[in-house]
SEZA-956756 format. One record per residue: x, z, y of N, C-alpha, C, CB in turn; residue in one letter. Coordinates in steps of 0.001 Angstrom, whole numbers, plus 524288, in hexadecimal, padded with zeros to 5 digits. Each point is the difference from the previous one (the first is absolute). Glycine has a CB too. Layout:
! SEZA-956756
XZYXZYXZYXZYA ...
***
This chain:
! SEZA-956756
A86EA1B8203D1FD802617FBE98033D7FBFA7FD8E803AE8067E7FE337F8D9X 7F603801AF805BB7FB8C7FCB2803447FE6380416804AE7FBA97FA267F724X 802D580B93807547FDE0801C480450805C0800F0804157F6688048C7FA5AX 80E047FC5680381803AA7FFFD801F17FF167F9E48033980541807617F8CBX 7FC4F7F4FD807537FEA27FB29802F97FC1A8018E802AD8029C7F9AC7FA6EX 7F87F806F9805C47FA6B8004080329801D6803D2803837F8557FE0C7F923X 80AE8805C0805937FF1880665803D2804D77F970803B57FF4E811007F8BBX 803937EEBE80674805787FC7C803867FBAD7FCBB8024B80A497FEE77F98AX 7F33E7FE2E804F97FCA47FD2B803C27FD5F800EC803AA800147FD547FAEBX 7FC8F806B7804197FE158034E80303802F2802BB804B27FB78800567F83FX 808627FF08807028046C802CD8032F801197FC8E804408043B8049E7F887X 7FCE47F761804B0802277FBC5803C57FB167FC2E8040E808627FF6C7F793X 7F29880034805257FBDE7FFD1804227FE5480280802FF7FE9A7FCDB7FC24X 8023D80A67804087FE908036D802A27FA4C801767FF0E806E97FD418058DX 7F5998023F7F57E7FB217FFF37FE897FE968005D7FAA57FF887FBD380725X 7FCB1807ED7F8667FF768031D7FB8C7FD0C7F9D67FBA37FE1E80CE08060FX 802DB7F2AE7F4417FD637FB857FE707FC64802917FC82807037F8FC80113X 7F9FB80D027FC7B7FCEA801A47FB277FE0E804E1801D5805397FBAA7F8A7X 7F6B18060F8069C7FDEE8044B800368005D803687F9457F9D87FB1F80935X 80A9E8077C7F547800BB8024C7FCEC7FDAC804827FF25805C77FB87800DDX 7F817803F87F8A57FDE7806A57FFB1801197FFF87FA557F77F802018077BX 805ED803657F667800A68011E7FB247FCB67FB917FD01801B980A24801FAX 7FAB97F2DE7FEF67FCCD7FBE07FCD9801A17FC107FFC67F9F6802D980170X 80B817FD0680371801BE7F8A07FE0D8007B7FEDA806BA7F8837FBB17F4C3X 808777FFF980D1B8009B7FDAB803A37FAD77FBBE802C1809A58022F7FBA3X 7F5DB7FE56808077FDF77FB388025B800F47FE96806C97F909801DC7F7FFX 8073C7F92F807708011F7FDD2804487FE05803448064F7FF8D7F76A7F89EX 802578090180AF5800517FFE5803D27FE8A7FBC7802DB804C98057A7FD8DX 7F7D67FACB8087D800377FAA680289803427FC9A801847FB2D8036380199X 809077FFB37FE57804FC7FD4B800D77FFE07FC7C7FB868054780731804B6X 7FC017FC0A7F5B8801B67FF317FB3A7FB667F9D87FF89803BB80C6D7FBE0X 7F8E87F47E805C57FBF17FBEE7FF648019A7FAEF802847F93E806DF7FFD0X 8064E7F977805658035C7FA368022C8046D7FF2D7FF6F7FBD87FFB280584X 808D1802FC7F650804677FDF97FE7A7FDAE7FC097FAC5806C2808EA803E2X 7F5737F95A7FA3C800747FFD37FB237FC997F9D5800F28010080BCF7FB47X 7FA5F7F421809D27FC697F9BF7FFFB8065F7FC3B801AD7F291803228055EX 8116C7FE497FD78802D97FC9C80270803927FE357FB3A7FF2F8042A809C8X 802E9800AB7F42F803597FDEF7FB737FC3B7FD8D7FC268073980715800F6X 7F45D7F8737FE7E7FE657FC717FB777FF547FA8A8035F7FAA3807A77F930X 804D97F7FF80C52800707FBCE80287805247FC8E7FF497FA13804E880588X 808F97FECD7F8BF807E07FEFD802567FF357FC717F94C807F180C818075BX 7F52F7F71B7F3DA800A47FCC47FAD47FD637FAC87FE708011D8085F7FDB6X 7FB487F8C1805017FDC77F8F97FFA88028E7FD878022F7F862800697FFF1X 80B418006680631801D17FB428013F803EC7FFAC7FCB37FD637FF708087CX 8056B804567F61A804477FD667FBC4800417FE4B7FBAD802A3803BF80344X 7F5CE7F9BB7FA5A8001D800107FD4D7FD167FADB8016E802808091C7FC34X 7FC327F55B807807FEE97FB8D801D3804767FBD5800AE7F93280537803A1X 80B9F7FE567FF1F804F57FCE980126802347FE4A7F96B802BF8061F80A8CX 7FD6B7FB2D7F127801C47FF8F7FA987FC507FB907FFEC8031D809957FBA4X 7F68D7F703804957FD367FBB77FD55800B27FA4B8031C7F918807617FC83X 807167F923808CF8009B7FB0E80259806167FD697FD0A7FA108039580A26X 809CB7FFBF7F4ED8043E7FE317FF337FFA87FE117F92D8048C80651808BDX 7F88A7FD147F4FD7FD067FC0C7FAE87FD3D7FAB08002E7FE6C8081F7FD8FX 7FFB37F88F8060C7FC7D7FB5A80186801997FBC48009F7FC14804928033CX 80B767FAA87FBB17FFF07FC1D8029A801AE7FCD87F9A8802498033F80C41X 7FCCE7FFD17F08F800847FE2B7F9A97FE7C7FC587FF9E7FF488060F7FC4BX 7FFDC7F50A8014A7FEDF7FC517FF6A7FE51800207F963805997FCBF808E9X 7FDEE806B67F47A800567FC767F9F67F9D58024C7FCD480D6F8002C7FE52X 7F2C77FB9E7FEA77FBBA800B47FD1F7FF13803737FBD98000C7F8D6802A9X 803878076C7FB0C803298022F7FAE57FF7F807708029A809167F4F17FCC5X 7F65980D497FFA3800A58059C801397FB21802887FF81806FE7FE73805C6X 7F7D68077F7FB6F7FC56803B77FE007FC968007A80455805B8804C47F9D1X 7F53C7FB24804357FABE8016F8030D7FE168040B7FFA77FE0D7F9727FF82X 801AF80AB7803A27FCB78055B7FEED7F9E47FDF28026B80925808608018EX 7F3B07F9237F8617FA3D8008C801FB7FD64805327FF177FF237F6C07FE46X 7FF4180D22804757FC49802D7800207F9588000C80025808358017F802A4X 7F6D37FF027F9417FA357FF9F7FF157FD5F805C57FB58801D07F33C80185X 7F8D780D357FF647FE05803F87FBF17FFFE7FC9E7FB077F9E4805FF8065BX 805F77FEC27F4C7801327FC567FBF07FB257FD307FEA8807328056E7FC9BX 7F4EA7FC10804537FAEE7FD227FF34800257F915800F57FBAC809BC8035EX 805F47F68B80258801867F9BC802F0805447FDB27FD397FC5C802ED80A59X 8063C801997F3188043E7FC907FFBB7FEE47FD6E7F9D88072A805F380723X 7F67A7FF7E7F70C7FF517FCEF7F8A77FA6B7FC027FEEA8045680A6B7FB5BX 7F8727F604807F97FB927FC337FE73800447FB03803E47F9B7808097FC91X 80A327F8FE8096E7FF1F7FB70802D7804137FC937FE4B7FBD78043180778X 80824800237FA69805457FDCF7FF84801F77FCF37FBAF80129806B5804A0X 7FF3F7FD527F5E7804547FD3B7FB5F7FCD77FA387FE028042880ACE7FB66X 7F7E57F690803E87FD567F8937FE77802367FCA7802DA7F727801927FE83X 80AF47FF558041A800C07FA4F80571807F0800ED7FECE7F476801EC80BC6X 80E30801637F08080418800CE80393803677FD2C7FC3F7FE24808EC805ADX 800A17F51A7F57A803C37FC6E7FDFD7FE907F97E801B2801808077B7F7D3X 7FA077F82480B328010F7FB65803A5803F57FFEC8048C7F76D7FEF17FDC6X 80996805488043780229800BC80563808E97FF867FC497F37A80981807A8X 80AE37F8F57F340805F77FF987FE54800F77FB3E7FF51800C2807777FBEEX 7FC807F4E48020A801A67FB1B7FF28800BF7FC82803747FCD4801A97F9E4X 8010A8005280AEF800F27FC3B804E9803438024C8020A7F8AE7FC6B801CEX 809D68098C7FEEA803E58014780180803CC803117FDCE7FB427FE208054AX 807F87FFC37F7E0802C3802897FB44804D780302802837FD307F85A7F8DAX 803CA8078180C6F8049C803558017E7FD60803D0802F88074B7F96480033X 7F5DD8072B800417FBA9805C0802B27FFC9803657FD107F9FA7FC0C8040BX 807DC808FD7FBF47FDC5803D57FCC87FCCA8039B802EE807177FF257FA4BX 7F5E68010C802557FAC2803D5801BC801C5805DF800CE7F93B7FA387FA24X 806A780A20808017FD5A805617FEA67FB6F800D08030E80825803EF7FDDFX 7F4B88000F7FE337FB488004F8020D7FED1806417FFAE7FD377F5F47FD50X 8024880D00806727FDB9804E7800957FA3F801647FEAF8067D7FFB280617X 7F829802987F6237FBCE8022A800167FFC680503800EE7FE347FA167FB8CX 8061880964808B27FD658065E800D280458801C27FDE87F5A0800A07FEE1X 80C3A7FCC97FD4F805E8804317FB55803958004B804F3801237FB147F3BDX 80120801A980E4E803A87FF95804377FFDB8018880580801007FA507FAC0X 80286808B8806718007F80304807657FDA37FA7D8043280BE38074A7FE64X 7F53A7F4DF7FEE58028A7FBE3804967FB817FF1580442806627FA647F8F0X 7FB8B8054180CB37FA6A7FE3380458801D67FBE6801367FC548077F80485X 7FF3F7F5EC7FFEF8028F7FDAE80314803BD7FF6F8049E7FA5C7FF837FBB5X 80534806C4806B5801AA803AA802B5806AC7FE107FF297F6FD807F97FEB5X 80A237FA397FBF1806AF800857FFE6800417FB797FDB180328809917FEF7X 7FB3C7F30F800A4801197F9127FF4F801D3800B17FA4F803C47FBBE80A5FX 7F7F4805FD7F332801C57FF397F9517FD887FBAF7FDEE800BF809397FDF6X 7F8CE7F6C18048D7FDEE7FD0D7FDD77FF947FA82804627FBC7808467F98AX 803C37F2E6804E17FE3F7FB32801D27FB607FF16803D7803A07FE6E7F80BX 7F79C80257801917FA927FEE3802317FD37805067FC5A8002D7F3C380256X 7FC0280C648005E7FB8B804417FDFF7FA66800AA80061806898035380166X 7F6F27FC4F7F9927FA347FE8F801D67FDC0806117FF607FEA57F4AF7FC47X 7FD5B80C80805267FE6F8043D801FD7F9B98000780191809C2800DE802AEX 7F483803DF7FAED7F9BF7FF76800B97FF1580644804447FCD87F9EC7F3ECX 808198055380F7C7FFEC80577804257FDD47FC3A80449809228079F7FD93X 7F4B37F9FE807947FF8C7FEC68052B8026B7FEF9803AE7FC22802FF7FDC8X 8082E80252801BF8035C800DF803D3803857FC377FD707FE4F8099D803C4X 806A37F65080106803DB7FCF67FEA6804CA800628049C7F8CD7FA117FA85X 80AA98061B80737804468019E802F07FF747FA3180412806CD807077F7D2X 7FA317FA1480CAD7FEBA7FB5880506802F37FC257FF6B7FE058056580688X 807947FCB97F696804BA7F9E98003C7FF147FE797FBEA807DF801BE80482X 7F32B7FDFB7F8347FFD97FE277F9E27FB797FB558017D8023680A4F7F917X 7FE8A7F0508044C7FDE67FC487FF2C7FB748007E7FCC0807AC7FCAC801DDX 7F1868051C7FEDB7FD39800E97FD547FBEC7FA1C7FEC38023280AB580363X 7FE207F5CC7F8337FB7C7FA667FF7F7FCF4801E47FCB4805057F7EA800FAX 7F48B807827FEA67FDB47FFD67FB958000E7FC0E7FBE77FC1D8048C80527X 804DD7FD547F7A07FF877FCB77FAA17FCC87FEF37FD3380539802217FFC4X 7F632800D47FE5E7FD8D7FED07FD137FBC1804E380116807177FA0B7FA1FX 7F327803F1804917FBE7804187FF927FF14800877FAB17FBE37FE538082EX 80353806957F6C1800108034B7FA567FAB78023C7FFBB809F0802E67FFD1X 7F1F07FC327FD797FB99800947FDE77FFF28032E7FBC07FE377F8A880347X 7FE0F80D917FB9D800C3802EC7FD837FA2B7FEA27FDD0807F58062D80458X 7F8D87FB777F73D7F943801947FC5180014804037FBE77FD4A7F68C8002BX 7FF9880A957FC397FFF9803F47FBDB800E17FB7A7FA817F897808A68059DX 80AC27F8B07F8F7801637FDFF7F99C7FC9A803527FD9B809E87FD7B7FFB9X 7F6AF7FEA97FA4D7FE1C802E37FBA5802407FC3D7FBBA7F72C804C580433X 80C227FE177F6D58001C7FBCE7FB117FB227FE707FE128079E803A27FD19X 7F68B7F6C1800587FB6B7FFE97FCB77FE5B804397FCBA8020A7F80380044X 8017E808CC7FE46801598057B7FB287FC798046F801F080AFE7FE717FE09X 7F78A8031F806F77FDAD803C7802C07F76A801428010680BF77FD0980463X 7F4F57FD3D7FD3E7FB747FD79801DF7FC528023D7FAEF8045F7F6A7805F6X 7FC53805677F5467FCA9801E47FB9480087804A27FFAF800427F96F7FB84X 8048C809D8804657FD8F8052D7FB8D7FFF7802088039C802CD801287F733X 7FA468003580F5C7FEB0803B0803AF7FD907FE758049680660804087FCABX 7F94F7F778802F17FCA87FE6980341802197FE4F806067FA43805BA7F9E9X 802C47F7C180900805517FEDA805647FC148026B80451806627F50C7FDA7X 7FADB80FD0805587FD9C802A98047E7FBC57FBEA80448809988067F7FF17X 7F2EE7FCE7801A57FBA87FC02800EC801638020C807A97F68D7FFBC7F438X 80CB18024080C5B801A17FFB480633803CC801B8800C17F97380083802F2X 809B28010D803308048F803568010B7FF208064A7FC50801217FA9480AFCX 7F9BB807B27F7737FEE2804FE7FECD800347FEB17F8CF7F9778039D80A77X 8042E7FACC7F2F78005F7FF047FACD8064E802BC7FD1D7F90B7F68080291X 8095E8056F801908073B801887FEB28022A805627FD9B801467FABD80844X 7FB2E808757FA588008F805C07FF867FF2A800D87F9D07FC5D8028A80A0DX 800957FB467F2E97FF2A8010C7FB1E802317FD557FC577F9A1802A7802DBX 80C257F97E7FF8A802FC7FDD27FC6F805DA801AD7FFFB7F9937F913800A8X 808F18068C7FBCB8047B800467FF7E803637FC81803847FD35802F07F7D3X 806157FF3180CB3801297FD9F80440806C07FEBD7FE937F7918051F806C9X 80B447F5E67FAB08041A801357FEAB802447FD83807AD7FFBA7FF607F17CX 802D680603810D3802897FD93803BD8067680079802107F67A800B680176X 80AF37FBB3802C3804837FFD28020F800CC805278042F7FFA47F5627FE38X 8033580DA7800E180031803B780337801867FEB98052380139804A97F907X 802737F7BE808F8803347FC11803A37FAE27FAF6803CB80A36800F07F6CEX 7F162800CB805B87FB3A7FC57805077FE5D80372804407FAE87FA6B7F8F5X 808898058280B0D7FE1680318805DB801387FC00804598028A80A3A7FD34X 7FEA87F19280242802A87FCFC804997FA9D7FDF08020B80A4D7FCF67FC3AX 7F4BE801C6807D57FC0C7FCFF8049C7FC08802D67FE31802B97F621801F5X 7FA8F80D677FF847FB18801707FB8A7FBD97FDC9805B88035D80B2E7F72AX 7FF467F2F880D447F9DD7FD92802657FE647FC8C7FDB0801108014080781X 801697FB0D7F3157FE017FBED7FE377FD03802A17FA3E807AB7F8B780542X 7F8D880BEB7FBB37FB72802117F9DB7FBF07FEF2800BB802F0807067FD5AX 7FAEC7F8157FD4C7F7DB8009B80009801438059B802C27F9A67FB107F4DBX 803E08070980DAB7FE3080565801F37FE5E8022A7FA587FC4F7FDBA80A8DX 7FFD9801DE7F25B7FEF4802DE7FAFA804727FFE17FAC57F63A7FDAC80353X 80EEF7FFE27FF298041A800FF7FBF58019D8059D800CC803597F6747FFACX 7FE3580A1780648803048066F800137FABC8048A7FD0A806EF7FDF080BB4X 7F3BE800C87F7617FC0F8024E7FCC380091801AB7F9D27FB927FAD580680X 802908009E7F7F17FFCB800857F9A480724803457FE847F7DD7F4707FE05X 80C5180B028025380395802667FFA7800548052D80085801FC7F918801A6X 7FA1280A467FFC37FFEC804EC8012A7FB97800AD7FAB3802BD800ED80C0FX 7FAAB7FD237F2507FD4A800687FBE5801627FDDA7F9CC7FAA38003080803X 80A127FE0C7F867800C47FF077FB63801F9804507FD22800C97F7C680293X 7FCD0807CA7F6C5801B0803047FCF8805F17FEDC7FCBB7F5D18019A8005BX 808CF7FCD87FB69804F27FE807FC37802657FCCA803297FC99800687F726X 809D07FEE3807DB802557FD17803D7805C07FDAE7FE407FA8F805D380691X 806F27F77D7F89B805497FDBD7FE81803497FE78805CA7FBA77FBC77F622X 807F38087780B6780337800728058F805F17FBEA7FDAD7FBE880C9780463X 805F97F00F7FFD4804EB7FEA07FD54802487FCD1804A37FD0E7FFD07F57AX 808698007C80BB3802637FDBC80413801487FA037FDE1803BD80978803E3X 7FB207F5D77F8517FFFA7FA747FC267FCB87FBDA80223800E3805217F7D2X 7FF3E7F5AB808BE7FDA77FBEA80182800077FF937FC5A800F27FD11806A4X 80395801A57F5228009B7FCC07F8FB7FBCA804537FD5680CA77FC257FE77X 7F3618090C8031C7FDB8805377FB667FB0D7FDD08004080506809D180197X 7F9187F68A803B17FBB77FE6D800927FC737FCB77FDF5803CB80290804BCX 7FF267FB1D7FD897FC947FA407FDC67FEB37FFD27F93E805CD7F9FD8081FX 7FFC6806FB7F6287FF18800537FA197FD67802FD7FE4B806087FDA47FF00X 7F847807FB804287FB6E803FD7FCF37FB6F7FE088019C80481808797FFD9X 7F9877F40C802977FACD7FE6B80309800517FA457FB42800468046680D8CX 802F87F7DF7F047800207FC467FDCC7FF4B801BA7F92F805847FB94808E5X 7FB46809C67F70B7FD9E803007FA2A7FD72802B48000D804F67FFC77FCC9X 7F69B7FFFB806C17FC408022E7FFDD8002F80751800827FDE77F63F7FAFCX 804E080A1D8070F8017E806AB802767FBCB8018A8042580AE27FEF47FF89X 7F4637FC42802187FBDF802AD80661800127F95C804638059E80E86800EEX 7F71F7F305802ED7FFAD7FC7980393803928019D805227F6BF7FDA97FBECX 80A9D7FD25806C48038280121804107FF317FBF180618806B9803377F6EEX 7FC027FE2380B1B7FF3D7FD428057A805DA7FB257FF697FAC180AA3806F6X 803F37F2017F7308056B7FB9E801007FD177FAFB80267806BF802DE7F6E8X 7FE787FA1780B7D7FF0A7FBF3802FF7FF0B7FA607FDA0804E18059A80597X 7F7997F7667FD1A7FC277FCAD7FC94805CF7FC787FE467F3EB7FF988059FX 8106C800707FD62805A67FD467FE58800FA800C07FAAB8040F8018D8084DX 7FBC08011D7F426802AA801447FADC7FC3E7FB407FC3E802F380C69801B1X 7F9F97F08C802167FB057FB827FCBD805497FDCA7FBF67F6A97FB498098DX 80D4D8023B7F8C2802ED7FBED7FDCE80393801BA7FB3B7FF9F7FBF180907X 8019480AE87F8F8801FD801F77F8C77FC62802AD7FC0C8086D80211803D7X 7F362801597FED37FC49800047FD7E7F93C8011080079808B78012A7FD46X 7F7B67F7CA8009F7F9CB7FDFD803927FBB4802147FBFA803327F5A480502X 7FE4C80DBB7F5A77FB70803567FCF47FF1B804EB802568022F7FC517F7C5X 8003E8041B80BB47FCF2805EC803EB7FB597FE7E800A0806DE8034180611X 7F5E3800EE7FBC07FA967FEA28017D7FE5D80389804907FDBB7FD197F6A1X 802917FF1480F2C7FF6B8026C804F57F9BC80176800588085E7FA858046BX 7F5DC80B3E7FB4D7FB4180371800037FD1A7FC8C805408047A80AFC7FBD9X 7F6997F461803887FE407FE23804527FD33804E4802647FF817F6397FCB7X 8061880C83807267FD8880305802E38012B7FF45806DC80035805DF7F6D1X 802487F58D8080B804667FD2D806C080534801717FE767F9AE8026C80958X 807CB7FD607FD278068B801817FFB97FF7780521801C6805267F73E8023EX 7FF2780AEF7FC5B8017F806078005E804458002C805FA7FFA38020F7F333X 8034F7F9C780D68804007FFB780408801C57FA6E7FF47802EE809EB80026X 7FE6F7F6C780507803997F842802588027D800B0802687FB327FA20800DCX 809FA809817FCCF805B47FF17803CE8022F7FBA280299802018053D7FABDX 800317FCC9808DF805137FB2280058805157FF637FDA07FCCF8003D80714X 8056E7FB807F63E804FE800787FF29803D97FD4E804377FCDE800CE7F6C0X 806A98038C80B56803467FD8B8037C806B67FF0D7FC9B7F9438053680935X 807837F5DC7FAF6806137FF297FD9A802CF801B08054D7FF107F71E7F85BX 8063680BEF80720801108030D8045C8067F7FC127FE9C7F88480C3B8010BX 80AF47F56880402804BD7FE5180030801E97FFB9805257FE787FBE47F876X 8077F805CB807B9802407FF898053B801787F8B48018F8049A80B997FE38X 7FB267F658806B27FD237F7B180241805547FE117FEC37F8587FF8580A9FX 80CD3802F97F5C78041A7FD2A7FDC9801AB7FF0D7FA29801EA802DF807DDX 7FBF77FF3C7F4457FDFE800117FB648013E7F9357FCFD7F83F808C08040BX 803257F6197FE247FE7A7FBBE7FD67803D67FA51802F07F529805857FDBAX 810987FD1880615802B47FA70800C4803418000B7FB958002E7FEEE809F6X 7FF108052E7F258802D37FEBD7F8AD7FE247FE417FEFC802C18046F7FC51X 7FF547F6DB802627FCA47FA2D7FD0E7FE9B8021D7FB898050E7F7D1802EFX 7FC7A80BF77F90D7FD3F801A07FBAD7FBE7802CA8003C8069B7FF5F7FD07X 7F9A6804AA807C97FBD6802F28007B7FB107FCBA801E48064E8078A80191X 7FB5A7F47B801F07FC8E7FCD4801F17FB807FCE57FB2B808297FF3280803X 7FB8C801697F4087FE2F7FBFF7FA7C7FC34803497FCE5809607FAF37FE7FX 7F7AE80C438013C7FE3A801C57FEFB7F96B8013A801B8809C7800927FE31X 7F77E800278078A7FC627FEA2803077FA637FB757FF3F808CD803478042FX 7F8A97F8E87FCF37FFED7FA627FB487FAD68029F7FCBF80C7D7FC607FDF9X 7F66F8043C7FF2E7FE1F801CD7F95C7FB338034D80020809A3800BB7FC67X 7F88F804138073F7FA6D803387FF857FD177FE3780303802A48074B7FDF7X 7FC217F52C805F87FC487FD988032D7FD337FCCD7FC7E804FA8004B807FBX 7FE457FCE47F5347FC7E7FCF17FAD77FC24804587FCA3808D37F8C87FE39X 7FB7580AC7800477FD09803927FB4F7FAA68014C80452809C5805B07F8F5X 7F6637FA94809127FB4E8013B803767FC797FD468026B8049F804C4800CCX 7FBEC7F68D7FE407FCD67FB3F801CD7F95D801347FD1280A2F7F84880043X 7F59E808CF806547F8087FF2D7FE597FCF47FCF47FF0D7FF89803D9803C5X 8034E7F6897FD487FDE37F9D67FDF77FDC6800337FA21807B07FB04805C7X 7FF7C8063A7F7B8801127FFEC7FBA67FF478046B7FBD5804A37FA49804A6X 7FA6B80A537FC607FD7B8059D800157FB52801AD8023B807A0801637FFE6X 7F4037FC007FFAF7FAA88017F804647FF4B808C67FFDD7F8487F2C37FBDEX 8096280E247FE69800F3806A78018F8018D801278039D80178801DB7F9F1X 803F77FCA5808A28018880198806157FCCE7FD97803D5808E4800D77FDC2X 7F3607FC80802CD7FDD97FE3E8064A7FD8D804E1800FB7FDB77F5827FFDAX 8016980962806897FDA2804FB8012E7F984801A57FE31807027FE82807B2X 7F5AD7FC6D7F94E7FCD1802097FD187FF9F800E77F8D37FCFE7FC8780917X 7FFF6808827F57A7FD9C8005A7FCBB7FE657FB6F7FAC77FE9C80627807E7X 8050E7F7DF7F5CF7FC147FDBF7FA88800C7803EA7FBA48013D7F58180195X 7F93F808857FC188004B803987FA93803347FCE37FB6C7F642804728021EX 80BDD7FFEE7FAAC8037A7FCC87FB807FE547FC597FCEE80393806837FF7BX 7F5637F941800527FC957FDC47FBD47FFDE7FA66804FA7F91E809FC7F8C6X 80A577F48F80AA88009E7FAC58020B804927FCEA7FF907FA97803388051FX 808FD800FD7F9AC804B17FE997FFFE8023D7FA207FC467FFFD80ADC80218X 7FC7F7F5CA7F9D6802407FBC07FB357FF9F7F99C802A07FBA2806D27F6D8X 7FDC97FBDF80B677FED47FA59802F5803127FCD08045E7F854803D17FE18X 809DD800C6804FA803FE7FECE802B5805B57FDBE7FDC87FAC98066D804A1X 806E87FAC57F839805927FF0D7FDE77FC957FB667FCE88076E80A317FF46X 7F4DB7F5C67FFAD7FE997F9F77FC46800B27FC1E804367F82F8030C7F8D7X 804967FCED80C2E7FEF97FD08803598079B7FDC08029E7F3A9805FB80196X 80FA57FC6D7FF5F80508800A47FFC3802E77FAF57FCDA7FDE980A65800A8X 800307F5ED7FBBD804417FE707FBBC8000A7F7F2800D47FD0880AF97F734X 805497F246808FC800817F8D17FEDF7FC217FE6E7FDA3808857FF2D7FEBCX 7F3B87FC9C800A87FD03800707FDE8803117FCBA7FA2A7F82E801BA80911X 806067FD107F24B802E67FFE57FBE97FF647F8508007B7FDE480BF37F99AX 805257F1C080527800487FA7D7FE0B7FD137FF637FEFE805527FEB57FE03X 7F7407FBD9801217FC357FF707FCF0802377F94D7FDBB7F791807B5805BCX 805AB7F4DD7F47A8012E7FB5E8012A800F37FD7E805307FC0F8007C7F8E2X 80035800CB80A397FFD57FA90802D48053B80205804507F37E7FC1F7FF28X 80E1C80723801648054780106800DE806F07FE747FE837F8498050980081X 8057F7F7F97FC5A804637FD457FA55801757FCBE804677FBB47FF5A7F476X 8096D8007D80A01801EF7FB79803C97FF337FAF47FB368086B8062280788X 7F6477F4B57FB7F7FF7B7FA037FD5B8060C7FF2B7FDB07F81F7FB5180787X 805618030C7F239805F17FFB97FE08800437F8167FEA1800B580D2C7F9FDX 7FAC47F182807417FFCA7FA4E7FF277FD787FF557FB71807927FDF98046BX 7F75F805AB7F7DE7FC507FF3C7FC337FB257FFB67FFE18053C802B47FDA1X 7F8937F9F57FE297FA1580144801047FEBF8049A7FB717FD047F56B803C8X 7FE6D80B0A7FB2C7FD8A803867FB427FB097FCCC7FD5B802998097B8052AX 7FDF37F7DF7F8547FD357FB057FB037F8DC8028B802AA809537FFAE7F2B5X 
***
């Protein structure tokens, strides 16, 4: 039925669209500028749907977020039964990769993203800077010792994310290096695998100085940073006139607050500052002479 349709089209434009052979099909130049115009013809109609969403108002209803699961399980879920209690008619979904959905065919809302590129009618903001280093469990540390450089790495049990290729102009230069020299190796499309084989002492890994706040007994190798992505929050500009999405919005701008998170600023701190920082943060505590006067004296 389909090539039946294509041969009729073809007919009726007067222009060949496929160059057919025994290996399969491919486009024609023709076939080519039907094919840039008609994906032109689907965004606008997919622009004309979202403006006409846009004019939603209610609060109440479902948020699609797209994020890797890494951002979504160490940034995200800590922060997300604050965000339910302040908004109890919002329901969340959240993509980590299991799901088709883009932003393209308006499945998803908002989407954070550690890619570059990004489509011209999409609303790009940076969100947050992501600081990489070499873990190690204590565990690890004692019974093998912690690599006395990048090159060192090579003689440890490495555990990595197969899925770290995004911005590599922000790598140490001696990360892609040493990676060609590593031996033993724990490969895994897992952010959760990960982490948990590097947190039992399986091997050392490259994670972001962010995971301080779920788990601050890692021990960042003093060898620098390995990489300093960007995290972008992406979204179509009519998007966010959904007052829920807008709320959502909201939320992850907080979860990402570099005030309140010094891990996301752009520069560089090490984790062994961090405590001092969140100490310095905090009210300072009552003291007597803070007592409010109750009219009594004291003997």
């Amino acid at each position: 039925t389909i090539s039946r349709r294509m041969e009729e089209l073809e007919t009726r434009l007067g222009a060949r669209l496929f160059l057919r052979s025994t290996r399969g099909v491919t486009l024609t130049q023709a076939g080519q500028t039907m094919h840039r115009l008609a994906s032109g013809m689907a965004r606008f109609g997919e622009s004309i749907v979202r403006d006409v969403a846009g004019k939603d108002r209610e609060e109440a209803g479902r948020v699609t977020i797209a994020a890797p699961d890494g951002v979504a399980g160490f940034f995200l879920m800590p922060a997300l039964a604050d965000f339910q209690r302040a908004n109890p008619q919002i329901d969340l979904a959240l993509d980590c990769g299991i799901w088709p959905g883009t932003l393209d065919n308006g499945e998803l809302d908002l989407s954070l993203e550690y890619s570059e590129a990004s489509a011209p009618d999409l609303t790009s903001t940076p969100i947050a800077h992501v600081h990489y280093g070499v873990y190690a469990s204590p565990e690890y540390i004692s019974t093998y010792g912690a690599p006395k450089s990048f090159a060192d790495c090579a003689n440890h049990r490495v555990v990595r994310h197969s899925a770290f290729r995004e911005q590599r102009g922000t790598w140490n230069p001696k990360t892609a290096a040493v990676r060609e020299l590593l031996g033993a190796q724990f490969i895994t499309n897992s952010s959760a695998a990960m982490v948990e084989a590097i947190r039992s002492g399986a091997g050392i890994g490259s994670l972001p100085t962010a995971i301080y706040p779920s788990l601050p007994d890692l021990v960042m190798l003093d060898l620098g940073v390995t990489a300093e992505p960007t995290l972008w929050l992406r979204h179509h500009p009519t998007a966010v006139e959904r007052r829920r999405v807008d709320r959502v919005k909201d939320w992850l701008t907080r979860v990402f607050d570099p005030v309140t998170k010094p891990w996301f600023r752009k520069e560089f701190i090490h984790p062994a500052e961090f405590p001092k920082l969140l100490a310095a943060m905090q009210p300072p505590r009552p003291t007597a002479a803070d007592a409010p006067y109750t009219g009594r004296r004291t003997a």
